[in-house]
N, C-alpha and C positions, 0 to 999 in steps of 0.2 A: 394943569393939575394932573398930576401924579396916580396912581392907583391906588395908594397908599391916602392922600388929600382925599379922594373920592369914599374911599371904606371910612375917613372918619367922618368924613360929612354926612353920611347915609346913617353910620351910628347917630350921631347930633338929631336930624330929622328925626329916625325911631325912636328917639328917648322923648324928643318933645314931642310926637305923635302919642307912645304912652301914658308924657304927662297930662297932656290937654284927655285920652282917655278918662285917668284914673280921676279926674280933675270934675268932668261931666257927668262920670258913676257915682260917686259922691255925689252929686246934686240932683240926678238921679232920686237916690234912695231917700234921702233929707227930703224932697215932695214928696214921694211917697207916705214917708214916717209922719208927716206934716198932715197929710189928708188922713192917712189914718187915728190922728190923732183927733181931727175937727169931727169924725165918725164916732170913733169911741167914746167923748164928750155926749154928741147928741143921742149915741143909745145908752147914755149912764142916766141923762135927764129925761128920758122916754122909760126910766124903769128897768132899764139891761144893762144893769155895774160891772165893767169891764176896767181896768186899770192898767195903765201901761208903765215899762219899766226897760233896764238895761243900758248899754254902751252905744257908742257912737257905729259900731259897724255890727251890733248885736243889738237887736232890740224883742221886746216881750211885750204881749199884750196878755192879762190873764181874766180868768173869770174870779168873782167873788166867792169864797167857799159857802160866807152867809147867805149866800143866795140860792134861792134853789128853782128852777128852771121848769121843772117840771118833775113833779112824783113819777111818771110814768117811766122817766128815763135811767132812775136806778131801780136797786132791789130793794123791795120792803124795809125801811129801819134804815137801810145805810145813810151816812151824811154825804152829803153834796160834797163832791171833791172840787179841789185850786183845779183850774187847765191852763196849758200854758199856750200860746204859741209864739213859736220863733221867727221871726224876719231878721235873716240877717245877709251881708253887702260878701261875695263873693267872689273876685276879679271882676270877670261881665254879666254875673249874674246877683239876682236878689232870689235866695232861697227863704219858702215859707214852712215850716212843718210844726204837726201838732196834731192829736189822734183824729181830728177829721178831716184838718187842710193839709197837702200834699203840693206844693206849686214852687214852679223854677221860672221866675221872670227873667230873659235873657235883656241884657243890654247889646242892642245893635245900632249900628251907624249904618245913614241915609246916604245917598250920592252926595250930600253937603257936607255929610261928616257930621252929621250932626245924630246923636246919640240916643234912642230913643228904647222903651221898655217895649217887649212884645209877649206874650203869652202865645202857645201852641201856632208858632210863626205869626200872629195877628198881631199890629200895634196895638198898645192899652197906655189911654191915658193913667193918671195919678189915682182920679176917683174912682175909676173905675175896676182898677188894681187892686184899694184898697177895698174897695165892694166884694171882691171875689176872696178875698182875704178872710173879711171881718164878718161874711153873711153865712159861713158853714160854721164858725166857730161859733157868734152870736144866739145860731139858732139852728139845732143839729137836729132837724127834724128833715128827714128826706123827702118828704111833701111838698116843701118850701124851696122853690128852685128857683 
């Protein structure tokens, strides 16, 4: 084999090392979206109406405007505003934003290669991704940590 034979075979490998990536990152964010979904569910039937919404690599979780969370947390008379937040699929990352969540889940690969979420370098499972997601937006009381 040639040099030329070798540069396209190391092409071939990085293309199917990218596709098994982008292949994993998808599956990835789909649990995530998945447990965030079976959360949102159980704080809608616990009395915290959150709804979910959006695209396959954009997704929304919002609050209810008929809802209102607490008098304390606007000004007198105002109406309860929509919040939104965003999780959406980024190369190797899951970014979350929204006026109280701020979070960049990286996807990284183990010595197996095998693909996993980490938060502030630390691995994080699905639920508990979706806990740190759903629990400042749910309930924006800084008290509550």
């Amino acid at each position: 084999m040639d040099w030329i034979d070798e540069a396209f075979e190391e092409v071939r490998r990085m293309e199917s090392k990218k596709h098994a990536v982008d292949s994993d990152a998808n599956k990835l964010f789909v649990d995530l979206w998945t447990e965030i979904i079976k959360q949102v569910e159980k704080l809608t039937q616990k009395g915290r109406p959150l709804y979910t919404n959006g695209s396959p690599h954009s997704r929304v979780v919002a609050t209810s405007p008929a809802y209102d969370l607490g008098k304390h947390l606007r000004i007198q008379g105002d109406a309860p505003m929509r919040e939104e937040c965003r999780i959406s699929l980024e190369d190797d990352k899951i970014s979350v934003r929204s006026k109280r969540v701020n979070l960049t889940f990286v996807m990284e690969e183990d010595k197996d290669h095998v693909l996993h979420l980490t938060l502030n370098d630390q691995r994080i499972e699905s639920k508990d991704a979706a806990q740190s997601i759903l629990k400042p937006f749910a309930f924006p009381f800084p008290e509550l940590k």
